[in-house]
C-alpha positions as CSV (number, residue, x, y, z in Angstrom):
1,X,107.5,81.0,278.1
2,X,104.5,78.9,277.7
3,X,100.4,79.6,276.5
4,X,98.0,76.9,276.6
5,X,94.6,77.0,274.1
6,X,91.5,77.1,276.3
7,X,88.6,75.2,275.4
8,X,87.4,78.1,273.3
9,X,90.8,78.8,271.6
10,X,91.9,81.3,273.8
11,X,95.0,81.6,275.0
12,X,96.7,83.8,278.0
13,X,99.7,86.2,276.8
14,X,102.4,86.0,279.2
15,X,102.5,89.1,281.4
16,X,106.1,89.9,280.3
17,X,105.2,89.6,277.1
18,X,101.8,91.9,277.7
19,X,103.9,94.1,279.5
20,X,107.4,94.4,276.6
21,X,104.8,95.5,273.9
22,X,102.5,97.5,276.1
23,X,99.3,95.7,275.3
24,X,96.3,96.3,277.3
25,X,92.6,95.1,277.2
26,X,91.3,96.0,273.9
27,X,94.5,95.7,271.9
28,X,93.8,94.5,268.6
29,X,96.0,91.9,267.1
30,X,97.0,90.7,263.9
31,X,97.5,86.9,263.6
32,X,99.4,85.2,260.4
33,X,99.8,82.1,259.8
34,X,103.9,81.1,258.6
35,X,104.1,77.5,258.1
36,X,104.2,76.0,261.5
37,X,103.7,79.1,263.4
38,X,101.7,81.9,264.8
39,X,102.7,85.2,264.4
40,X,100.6,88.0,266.5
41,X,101.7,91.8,265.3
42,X,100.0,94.4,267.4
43,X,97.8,96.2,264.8
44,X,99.2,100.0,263.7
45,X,95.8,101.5,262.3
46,X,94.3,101.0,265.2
47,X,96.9,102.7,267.4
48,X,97.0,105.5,264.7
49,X,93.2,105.6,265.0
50,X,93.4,106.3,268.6
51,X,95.8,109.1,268.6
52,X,94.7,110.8,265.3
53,X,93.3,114.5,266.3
54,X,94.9,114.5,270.0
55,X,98.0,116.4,268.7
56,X,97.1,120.4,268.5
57,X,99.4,122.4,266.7
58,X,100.0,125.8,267.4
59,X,97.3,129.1,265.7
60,X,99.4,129.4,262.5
61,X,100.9,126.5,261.9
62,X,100.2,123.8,259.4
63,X,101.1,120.4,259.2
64,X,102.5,121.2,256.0
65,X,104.8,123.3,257.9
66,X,106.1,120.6,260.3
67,X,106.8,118.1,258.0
68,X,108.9,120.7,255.6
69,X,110.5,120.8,258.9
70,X,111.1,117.6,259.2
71,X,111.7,116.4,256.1
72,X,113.1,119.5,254.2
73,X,112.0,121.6,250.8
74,X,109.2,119.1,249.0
75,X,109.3,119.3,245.1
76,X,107.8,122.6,243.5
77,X,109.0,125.0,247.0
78,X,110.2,128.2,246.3
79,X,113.9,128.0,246.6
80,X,114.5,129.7,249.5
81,X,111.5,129.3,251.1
82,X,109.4,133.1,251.2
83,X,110.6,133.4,255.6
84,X,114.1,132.4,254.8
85,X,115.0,135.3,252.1
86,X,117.8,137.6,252.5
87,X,116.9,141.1,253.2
């Protein structure tokens, strides 16, 4: 696939390439330089930045909670954890 720089430096992605890493208008882009070439990275934080505070976990629940979930026991837990004790 082929770009060409615009009088103003701009070039046009290829919409292939727009459309394999799902960028849209606004997309923020990171650009490094590795010897002879260009490398564009779409930009994390900013995708982070959008989503933070859109995902609502249920009354009762902690984020604490999902990640033990996720993840398992964290350092200092009670061993087992206070819900999972034999009656």
């Amino acid at each position: 696939m082929d770009a060409t720089v615009a009088e103003r430096g701009q070039i046009t992605l290829p919409k292939a390439v727009r459309d394999a890493l799902g960028l849209v208008k606004g997309t923020k882009l990171k650009v490094e330089l590795d010897g002879g070439r260009i490398i564009l990275r779409k930009d994390a934080s900013d995708a982070l930045a959008r989503a933070r505070g859109r995902i609502k976990l249920p009354p009762g629940v902690s984020t604490d909670d999902i990640l033990r979930d996720l993840r398992g026991r964290a350092p200092g837990d009670p061993y087992p954890p206070p819900d999972k004790k034999e009656a």
